[in-house]
C-alpha positions as CSV (number, residue, x, y, z in Angstrom):
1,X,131.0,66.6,110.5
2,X,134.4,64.2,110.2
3,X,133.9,63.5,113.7
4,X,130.7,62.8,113.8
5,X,130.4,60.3,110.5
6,X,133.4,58.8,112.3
7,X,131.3,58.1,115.6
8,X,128.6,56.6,113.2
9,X,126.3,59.4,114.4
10,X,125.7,61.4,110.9
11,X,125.8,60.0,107.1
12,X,126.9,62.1,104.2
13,X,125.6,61.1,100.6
14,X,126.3,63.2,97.5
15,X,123.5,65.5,96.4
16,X,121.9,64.7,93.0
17,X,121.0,68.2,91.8
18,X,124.7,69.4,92.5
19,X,127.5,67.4,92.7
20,X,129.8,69.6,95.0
21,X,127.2,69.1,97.5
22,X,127.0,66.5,100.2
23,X,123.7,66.3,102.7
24,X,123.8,65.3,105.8
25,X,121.7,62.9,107.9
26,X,121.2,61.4,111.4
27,X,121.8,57.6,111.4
28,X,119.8,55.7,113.8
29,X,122.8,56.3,116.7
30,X,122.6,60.0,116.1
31,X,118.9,60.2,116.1
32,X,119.0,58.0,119.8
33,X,122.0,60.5,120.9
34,X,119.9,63.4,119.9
35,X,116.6,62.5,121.9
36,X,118.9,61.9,125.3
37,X,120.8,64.8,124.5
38,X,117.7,66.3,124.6
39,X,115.9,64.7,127.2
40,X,118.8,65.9,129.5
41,X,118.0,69.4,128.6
42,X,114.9,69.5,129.4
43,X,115.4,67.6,132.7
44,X,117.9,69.8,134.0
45,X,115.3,72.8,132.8
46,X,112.9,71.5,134.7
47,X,115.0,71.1,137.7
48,X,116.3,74.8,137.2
49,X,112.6,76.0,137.0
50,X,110.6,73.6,139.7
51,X,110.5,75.8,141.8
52,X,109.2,78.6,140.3
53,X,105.3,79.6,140.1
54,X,103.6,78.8,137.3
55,X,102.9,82.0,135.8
56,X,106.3,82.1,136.0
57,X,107.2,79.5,134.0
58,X,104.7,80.2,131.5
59,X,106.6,83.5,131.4
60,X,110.2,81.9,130.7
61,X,108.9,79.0,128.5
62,X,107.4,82.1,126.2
63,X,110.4,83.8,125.9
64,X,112.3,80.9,125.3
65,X,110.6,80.0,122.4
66,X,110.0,83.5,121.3
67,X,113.9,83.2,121.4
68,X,114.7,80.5,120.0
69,X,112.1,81.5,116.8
70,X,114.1,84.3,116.0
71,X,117.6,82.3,116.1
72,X,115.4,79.6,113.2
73,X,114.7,82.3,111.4
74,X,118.4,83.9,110.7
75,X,119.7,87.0,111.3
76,X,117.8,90.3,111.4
77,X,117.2,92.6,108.0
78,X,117.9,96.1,107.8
């Protein structure tokens, strides 16, 4: 987080319910960063997967986000 605040990419600002606390938001640089960091994912997934049938694709996109649920949503309970 240092680095980032220093970059002007993330601003901290104390929490008012709990004063140890500090949250954490994208500045307007971050937010830009953020969307072509993300735009160059996806571009490089689609170049990856462009030449794969469409049912295929369907396929990986499914399991992807099936994936990528179950990382949001923490570890697994026993």
């Amino acid at each position: 987080m240092d680095r980032a605040a220093k970059r002007g990419l993330v601003r901290r600002t104390r929490s008012s319910r709990d004063r140890r606390a500090c949250l954490i938001e994208l500045t307007g640089e971050g937010q830009r960063m953020g969307e072509l960091a993300h735009e160059g994912v996806a571009a490089r997934l689609e170049t990856l997967a462009g030449d794969l049938p469409a049912g295929h694709r369907d396929l990986l996109a499914s399991a992807v986000e099936t994936l990528l649920s179950r990382h949001t949503a923490g570890p697994p309970r026993a």
